[in-house]
N, C-alpha and C positions, 0 to 999 in steps of 0.2 A: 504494500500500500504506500503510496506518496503523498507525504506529510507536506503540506505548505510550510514553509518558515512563519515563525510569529510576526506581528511587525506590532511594534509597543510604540509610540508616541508618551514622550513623558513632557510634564508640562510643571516649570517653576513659577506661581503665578506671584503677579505685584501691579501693582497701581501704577506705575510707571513704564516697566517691563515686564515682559514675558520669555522666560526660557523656555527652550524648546528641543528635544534631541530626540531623532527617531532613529528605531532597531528593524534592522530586521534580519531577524533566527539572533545570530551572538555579533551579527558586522554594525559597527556606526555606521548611521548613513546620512546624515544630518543634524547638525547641532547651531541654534543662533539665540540671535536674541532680537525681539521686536521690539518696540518702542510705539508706547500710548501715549502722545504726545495730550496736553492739553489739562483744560482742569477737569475734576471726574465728574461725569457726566452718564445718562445711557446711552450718546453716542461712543462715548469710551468707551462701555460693556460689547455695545453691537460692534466695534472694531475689533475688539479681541474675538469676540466671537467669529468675525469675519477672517481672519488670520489663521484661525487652528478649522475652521471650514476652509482654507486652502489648500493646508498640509492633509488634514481630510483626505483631499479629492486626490492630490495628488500621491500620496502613501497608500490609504487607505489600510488604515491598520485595524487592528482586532482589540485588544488590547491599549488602556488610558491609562497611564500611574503619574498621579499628580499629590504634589510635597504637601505634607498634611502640616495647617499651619497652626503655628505655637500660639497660645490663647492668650497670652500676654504680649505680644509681638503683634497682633492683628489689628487693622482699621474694622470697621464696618462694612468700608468700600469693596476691602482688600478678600472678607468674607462672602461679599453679595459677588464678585469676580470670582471666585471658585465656585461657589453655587451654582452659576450659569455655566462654568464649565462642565462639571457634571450634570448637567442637565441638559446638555448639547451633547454630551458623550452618548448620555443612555437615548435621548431621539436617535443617535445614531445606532446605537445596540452595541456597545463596547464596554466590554468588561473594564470595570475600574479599580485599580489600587489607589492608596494611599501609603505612602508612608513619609515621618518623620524625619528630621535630616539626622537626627539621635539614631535614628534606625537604619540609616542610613552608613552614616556612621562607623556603629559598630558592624555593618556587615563588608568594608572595606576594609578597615584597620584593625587590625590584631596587636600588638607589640608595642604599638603607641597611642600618644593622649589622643581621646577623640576630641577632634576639633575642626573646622572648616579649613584651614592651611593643609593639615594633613589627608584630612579627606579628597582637596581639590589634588593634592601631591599625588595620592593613589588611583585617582581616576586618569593623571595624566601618564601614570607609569602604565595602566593598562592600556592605554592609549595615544600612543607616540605624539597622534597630530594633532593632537589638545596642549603639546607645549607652549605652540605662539600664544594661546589665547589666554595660556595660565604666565606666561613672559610679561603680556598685556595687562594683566589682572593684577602684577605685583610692583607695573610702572605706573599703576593710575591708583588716584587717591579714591575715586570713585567703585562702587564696588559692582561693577558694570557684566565683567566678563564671569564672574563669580555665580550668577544667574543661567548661564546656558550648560558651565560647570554642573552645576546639582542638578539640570535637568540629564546632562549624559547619566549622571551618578543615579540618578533615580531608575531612569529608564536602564541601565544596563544591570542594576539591582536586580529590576521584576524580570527580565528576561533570563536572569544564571538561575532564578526562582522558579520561574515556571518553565524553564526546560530542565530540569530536573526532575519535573512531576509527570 
């Protein structure tokens, strides 16, 4: 029997930015970041939403794993923006995870402290072409490139997870 490869779409959300990195089976096949320009509005929700309806179409993956966010670290905004994500996932019929970047985390680093430095370090050692962006990420004050980081990290998380099962 021939198994399709998975394709995961993982989604880092924020009021600002959106990470974004898509799998498909165990290969990166795209990782970025978009940018919500403006003040928050529901033309700002319908823009994101407009954005991951392009990767959508053009991916077409099975599979959603979007960063479960910390309840002390959330806007309003920032929660009614994932809301709508998952609720544009399941119109679409795609299975959703979530997880934590704590969860995250510990299922990258073994040996050392868990922390975003070392986590974005281990995503880049499992994949070579994420240096410039982590090179990027340590020459700006801004914490820009850091976003498309945890979406690889999340997204390549649920795919060792569910190709295991």
């Amino acid at each position: 029997m021939n198994r399709r490869p998975l394709k995961i779409i993982g989604i880092n959300p924020g009021t600002r930015y959106l990470g974004i990195a898509v799998f498909v089976g165990p290969e990166l096949m795209d990782w970025r970041i978009k940018v919500l320009d403006g003040k928050w509005s529901n033309e700002k929700i319908k823009k994101a939403i407009k954005i991951l309806s392009d990767f959508f179409y053009q991916y077409e993956p099975t599979v959603m794993v979007i960063k479960k966010l910390h309840p002390s670290r959330r806007s309003e905004n920032l929660l009614r923006l994932a809301n709508k994500i998952k609720e544009f996932s399941k119109c679409k019929k795609l299975k959703v995870y979530q997880y934590s970047i704590k969860e995250i985390e510990s299922f990258f680093i073994e040996d050392e402290k868990l922390n975003k430095q070392n986590l974005i370090d281990a995503i880049a050692n499992l994949y070579p072409i994420l240096h410039h962006d982590l090179s990027k990420e340590r020459s700006q004050k801004n914490a820009y490139y850091i976003r498309s980081l945890e979406a690889v990290a999340l997204a390549s998380a649920c795919s060792q997870r569910l190709g295991k099962s």
